[in-house]
LOPATI-312821 format. One line per field, with one value per residue (C-alpha): residue number from 1; residue in one letter; x negated, y, z negated. Coordinates in nm, 4 decimals, m for minus. Layout:
# residues N
num	NUM, ... $
residuo	A, ... $
xx	X, ... $
yy	Y, ... $
zz	Z, ... $
***
This chain:
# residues 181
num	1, 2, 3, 4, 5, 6, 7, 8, 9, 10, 11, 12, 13, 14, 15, 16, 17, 18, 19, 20, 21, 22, 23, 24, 25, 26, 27, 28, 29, 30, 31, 32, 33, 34, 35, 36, 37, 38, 39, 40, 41, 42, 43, 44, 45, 46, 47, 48, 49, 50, 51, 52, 53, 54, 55, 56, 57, 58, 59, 60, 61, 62, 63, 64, 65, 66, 67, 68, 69, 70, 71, 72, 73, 74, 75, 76, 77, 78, 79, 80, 81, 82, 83, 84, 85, 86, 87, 88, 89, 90, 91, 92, 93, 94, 95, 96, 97, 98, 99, 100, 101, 102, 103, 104, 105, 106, 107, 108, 109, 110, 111, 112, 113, 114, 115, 116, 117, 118, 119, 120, 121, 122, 123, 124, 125, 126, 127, 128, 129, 130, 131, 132, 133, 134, 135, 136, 137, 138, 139, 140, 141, 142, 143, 144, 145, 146, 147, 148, 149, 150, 151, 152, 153, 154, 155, 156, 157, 158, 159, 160, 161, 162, 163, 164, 165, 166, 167, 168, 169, 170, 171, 172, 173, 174, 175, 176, 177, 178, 179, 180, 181 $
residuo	X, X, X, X, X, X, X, X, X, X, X, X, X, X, X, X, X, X, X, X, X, X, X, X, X, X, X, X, X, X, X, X, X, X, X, X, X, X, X, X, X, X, X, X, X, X, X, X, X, X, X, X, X, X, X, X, X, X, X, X, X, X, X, X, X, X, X, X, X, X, X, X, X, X, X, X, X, X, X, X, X, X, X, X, X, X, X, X, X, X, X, X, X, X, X, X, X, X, X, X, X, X, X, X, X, X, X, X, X, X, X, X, X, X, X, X, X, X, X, X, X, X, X, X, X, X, X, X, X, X, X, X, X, X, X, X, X, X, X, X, X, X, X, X, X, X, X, X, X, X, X, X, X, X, X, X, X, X, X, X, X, X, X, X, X, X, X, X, X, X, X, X, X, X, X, X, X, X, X, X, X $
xx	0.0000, m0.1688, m0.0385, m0.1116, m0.3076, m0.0186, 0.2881, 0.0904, 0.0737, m0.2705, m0.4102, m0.4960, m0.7565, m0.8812, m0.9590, m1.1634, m1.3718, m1.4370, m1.5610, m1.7826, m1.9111, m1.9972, m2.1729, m2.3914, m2.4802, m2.6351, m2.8135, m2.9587, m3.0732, m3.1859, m3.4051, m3.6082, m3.6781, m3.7863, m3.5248, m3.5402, m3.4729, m3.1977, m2.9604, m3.0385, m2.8717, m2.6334, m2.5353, m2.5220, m2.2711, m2.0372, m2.0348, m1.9592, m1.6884, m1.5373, m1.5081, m1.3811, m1.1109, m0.9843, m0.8877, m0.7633, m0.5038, m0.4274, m0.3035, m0.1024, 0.0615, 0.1187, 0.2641, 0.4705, 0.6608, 0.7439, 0.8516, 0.6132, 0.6549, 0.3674, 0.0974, m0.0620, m0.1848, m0.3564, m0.7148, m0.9303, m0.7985, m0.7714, m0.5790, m0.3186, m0.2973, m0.1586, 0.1042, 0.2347, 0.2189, 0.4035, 0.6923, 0.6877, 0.6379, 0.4305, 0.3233, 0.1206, m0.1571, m0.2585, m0.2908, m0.5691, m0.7621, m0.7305, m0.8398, m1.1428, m1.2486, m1.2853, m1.4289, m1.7732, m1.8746, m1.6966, m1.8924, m1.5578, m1.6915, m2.0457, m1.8641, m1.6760, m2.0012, m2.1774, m1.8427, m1.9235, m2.2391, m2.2423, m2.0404, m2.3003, m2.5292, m2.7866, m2.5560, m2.6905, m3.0368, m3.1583, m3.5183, m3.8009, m4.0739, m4.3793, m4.6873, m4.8493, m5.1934, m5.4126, m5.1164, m5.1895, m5.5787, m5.6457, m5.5678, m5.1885, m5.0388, m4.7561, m4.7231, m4.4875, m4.3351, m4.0245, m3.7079, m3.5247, m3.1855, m3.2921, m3.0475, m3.1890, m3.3953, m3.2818, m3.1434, m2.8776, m2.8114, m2.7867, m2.4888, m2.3653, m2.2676, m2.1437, m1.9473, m1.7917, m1.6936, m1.5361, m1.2895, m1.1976, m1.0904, m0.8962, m0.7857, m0.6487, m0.5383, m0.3469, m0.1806, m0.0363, 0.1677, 0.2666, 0.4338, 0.6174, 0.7766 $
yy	0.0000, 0.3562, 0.6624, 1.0250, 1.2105, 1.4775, 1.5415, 1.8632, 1.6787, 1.8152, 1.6268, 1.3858, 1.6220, 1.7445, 1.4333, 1.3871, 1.6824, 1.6599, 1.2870, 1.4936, 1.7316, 1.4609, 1.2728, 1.6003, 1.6589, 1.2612, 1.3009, 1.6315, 1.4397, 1.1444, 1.3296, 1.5350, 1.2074, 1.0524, 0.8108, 0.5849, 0.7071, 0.4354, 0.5652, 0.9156, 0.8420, 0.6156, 0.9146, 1.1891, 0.9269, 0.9080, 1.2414, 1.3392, 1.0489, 1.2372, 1.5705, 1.4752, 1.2220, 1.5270, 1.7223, 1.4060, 1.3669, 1.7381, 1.6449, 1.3629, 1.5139, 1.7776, 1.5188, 1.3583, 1.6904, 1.7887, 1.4158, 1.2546, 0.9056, 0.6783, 0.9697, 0.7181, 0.5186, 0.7854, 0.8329, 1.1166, 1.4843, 1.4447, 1.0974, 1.3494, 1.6384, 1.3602, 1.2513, 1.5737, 1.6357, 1.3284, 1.3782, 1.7651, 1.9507, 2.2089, 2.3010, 2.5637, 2.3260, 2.1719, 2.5046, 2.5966, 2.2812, 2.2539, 2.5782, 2.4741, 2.1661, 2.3078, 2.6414, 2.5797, 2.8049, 2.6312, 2.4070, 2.1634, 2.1308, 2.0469, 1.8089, 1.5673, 1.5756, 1.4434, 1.1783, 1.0676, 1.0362, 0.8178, 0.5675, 0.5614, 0.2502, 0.4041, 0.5195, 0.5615, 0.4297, 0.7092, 0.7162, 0.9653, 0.8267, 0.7921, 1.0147, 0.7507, 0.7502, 0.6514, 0.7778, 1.1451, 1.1286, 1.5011, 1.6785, 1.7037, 2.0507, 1.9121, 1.9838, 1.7818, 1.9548, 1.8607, 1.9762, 2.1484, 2.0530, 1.6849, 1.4893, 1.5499, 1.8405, 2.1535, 2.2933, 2.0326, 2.0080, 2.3196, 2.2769, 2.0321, 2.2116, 2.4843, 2.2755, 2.1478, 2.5352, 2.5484, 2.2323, 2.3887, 2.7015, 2.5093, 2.3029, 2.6301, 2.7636, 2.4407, 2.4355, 2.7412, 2.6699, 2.3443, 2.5541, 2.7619, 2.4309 $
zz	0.0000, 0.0583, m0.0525, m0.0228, m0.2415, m0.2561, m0.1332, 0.0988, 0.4454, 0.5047, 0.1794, 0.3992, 0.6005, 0.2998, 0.1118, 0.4315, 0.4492, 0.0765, 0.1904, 0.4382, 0.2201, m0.0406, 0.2442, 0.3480, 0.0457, 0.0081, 0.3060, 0.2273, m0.1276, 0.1200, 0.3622, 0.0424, m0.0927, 0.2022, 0.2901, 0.5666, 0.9317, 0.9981, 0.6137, 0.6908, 1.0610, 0.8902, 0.6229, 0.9959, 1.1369, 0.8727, 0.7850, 1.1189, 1.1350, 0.8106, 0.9324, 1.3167, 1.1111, 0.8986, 1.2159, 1.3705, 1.0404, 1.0950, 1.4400, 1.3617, 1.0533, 1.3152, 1.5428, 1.2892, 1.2510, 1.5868, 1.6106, 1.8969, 1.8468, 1.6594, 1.5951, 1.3713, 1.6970, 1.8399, 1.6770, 1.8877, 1.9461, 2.3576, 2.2397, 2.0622, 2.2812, 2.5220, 2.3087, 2.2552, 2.6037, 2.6809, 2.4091, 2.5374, 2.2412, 2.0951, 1.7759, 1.6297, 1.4871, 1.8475, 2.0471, 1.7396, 1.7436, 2.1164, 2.1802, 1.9380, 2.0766, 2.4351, 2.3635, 2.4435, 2.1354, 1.8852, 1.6015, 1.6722, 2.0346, 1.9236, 1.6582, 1.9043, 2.1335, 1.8221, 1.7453, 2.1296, 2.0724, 1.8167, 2.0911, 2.3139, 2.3805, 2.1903, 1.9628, 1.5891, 1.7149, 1.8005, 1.6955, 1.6930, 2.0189, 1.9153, 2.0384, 2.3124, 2.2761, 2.5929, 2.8173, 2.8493, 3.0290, 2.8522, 3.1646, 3.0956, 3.0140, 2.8176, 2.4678, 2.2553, 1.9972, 1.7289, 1.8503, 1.5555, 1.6909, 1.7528, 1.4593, 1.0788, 1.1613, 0.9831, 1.2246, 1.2819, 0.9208, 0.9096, 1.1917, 1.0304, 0.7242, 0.9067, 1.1346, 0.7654, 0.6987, 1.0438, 0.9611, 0.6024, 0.7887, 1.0277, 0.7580, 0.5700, 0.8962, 0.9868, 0.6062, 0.6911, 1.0035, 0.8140, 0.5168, 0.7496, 0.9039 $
***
């Protein structure tokens, strides 16, 4: 049997971003201490699982009160947007997230990039290459450097926890056109 945490329909979202947040915060604690490369990807992947499934449960919340059928099925943001589009409504919470996710600006674009991402073949294996030693002859101009927006650098950490922010504000946003209904 599950229940909500509340009887606010966005609960739901924000039991997830506080999952999120908690999850951040470990891998934060993980990468100071040294933690291996495979937990600290591990720790990325779920938290960006967490906040993408919070907007996800806004949706379908959403859905569930404009009455598209079986909201629960659908499980991505495009996935919704379609069912909506089928049952021919509209509601206030899917223009905001789908203006969000496709605004090219938006940390919710960079955050279902990252949810693909973590689907392809490589998927959570991403791992840092090695310099190759006898390969470069001297006379090479190339000069490797780290990225600092290659996965658990601080710059995408640093993303992360925005991107976090950004779903809290939709979240807020979201709870808003909810009351109203």
């Amino acid at each position: 049997m599950s229940r909500r945490a509340s009887g606010n329909p966005v609960s739901g979202a924000r039991e997830r971003l506080v999952l999120a947040r908690e999850l951040l915060t470990l891998l934060q604690e993980q990468r100071q201490a040294g933690g291996s490369h495979g937990r600290l990807l591990a720790l990325r992947g779920a938290t960006i699982h967490h906040a993408y499934a919070a907007l996800v449960s806004l949706l379908q919340q959403a859905a569930n009160a404009a009455g598209v059928a079986n909201p629960a099925n659908q499980t991505s943001l495009p996935a919704l947007e379609r069912a909506f589009a089928d049952a021919g409504v509209q509601a206030p919470e899917l223009a905001l997230l789908m203006q969000a996710r496709t605004h090219h600006d938006d940390l919710v674009f960079w955050l279902e990039q990252q949810l693909m991402a973590l689907y392809t073949p490589a998927g959570l294996a991403r791992r840092l290459l090695p310099h190759q030693d006898g390969y470069d002859d001297g006379a090479s101009l190339t000069v490797v450097t780290e990225d600092p927006c290659a996965p658990l650098q601080d710059e995408d950490l640093a993303r992360l926890d925005a991107t976090l922010h950004r779903v809290a504000a939709l979240i807020r946003d979201c709870a808003a056109y909810s009351a109203e209904w």
